[in-house]
C-alpha positions in Angstrom: 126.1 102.3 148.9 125.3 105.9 147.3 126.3 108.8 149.7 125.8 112.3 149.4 129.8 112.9 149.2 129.6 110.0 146.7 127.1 111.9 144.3 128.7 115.2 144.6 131.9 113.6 144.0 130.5 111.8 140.3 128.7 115.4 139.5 131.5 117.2 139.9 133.5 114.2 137.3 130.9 114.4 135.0 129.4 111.1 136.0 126.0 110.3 137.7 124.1 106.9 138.4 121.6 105.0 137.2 119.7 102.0 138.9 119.2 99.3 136.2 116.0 97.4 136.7 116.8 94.9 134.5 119.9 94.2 136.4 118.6 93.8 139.7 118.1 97.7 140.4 122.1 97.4 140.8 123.6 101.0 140.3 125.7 102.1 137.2 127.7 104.9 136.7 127.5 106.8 133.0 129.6 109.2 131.9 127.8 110.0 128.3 130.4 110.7 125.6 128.1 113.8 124.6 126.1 116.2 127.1 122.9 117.3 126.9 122.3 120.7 128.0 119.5 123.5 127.8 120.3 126.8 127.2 120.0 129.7 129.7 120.5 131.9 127.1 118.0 133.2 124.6 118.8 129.7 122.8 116.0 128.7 125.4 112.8 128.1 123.4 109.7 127.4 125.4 106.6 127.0 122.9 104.6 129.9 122.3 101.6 128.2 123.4 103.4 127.0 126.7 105.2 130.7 127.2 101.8 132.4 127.1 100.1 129.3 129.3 103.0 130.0 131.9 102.3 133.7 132.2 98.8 133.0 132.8 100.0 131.1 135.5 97.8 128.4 135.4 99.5 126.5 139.1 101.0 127.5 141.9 104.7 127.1 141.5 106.8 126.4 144.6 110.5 125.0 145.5 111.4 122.7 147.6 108.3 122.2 149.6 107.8 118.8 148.4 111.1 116.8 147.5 110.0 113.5 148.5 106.8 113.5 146.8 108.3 114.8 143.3 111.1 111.7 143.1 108.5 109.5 144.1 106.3 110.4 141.7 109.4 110.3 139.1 110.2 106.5 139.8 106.6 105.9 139.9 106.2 107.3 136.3 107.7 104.4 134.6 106.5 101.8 137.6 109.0 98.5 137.8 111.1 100.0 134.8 112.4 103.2 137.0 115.9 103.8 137.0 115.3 105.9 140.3 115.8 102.7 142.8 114.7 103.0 146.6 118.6 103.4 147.3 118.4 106.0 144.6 115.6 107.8 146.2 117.0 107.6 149.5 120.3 109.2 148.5 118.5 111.8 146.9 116.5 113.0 150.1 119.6 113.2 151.5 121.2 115.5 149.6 118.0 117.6 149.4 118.7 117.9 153.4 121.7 118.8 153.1 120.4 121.7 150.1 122.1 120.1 147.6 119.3 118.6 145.9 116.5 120.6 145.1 112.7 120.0 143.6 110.0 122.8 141.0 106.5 121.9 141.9 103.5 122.9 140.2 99.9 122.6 141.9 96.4 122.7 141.8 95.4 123.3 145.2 97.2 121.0 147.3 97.6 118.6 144.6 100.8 117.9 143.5 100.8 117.8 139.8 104.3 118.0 138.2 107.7 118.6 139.5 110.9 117.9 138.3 114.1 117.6 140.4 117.9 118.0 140.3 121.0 119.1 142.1 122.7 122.2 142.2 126.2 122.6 142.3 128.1 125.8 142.4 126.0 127.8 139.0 125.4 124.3 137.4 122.2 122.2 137.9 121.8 119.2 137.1 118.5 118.1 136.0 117.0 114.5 137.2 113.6 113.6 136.2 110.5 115.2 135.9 106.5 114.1 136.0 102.8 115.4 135.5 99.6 114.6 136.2 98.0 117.5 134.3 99.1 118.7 131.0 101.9 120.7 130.6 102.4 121.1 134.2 106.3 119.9 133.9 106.6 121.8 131.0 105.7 125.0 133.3 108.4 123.4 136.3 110.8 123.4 133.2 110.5 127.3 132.4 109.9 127.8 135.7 113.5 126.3 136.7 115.2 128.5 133.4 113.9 131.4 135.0 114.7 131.0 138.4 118.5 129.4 137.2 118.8 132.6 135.2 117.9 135.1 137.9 120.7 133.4 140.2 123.1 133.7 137.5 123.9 129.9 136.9 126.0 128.9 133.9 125.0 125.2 133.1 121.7 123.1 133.0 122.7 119.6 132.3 119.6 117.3 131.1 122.6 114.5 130.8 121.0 112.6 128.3 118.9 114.2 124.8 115.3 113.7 123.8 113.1 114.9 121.5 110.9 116.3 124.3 113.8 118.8 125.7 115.1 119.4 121.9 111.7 121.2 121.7 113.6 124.3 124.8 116.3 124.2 122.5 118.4 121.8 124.4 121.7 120.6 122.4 124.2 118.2 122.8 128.2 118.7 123.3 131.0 116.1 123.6 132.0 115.2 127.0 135.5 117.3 126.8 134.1 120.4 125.9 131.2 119.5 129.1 133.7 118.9 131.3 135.1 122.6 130.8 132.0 124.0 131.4 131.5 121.9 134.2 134.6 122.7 135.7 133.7 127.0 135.1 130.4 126.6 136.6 131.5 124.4 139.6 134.3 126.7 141.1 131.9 130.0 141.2 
């Protein structure tokens, strides 16, 4: 059974879970042997087109005022082929009561249209999933997140895995020793 001390625990090791649909939702552990990370830095490169769409400030960006909708909507984007299981989800919550976990929401009145989600941990966060139901609106949560990491002085924004879509901010990949240093900085603030 996933606990919040379990999860801390893994973050703070460099490993994190996965629910394998495929396998019965049952919950593996990966610890990638290369990082994905996105810059705080000016290595952070937001599209101009998205950079001048975000100043217009096209939702209302909040945090944390709707956790459980933003994980839900995240297992629901990929419907029975979710890594975020109901045990997964339930862990999450958790930790987002006990301020651990945290969620960026963008909205269009009291719609919910894109989020993402992740745990913070010292001046590392650890980015989760992310959703939309309007264009670009996770691509605003994303900035949105950079900025508000940067202004709190973190040091690491872990993605975990790389794809093309966060290659686009800049986001990079490092082997897991040279992570697990940075990890280990950004953990004992």
């Amino acid at each position: 059974m996933l606990t919040a001390d379990l999860l801390v625990y893994a973050y703070l090791s460099g490993t994190f879970p996965m629910a394998h649909p495929d396998e019965g939702n049952d919950i593996f552990w990966h610890t990638p042997k290369s990082r994905g990370l996105i810059p705080l830095d000016d290595r952070f490169k937001a599209p101009k087109n998205l950079m001048r769409l975000y100043r217009k400030k096209p939702f209302e960006l909040t945090i944390n005022n709707a956790f459980e909708d933003v994980i839900t909507a995240c297992a629901e984007l990929r419907n029975e082929d979710t890594w975020i299981s109901d045990e997964i989800k339930s862990a999450y919550i958790d930790l987002h009561r006990k301020g651990i976990a945290h969620s960026f929401e963008a909205w269009e009145g009291d719609r919910l249209v894109g989020g993402l989600y992740g745990l913070a941990l010292g001046k590392a966060f650890f980015g989760e999933s992310m959703f939309h139901r309007a264009t670009d609106a996770s691509k605003i949560c994303l900035v949105f997140l950079v900025e508000f990491l940067r202004e709190k002085n973190f040091q690491l924004l872990d993605s975990q895995y790389l794809n093309p879509h966060l290659v686009q901010f800049g986001a990079y990949e490092i082997p897991h020793e040279e992570y697990m240093i940075l990890l280990t900085r950004a953990t004992s603030v």
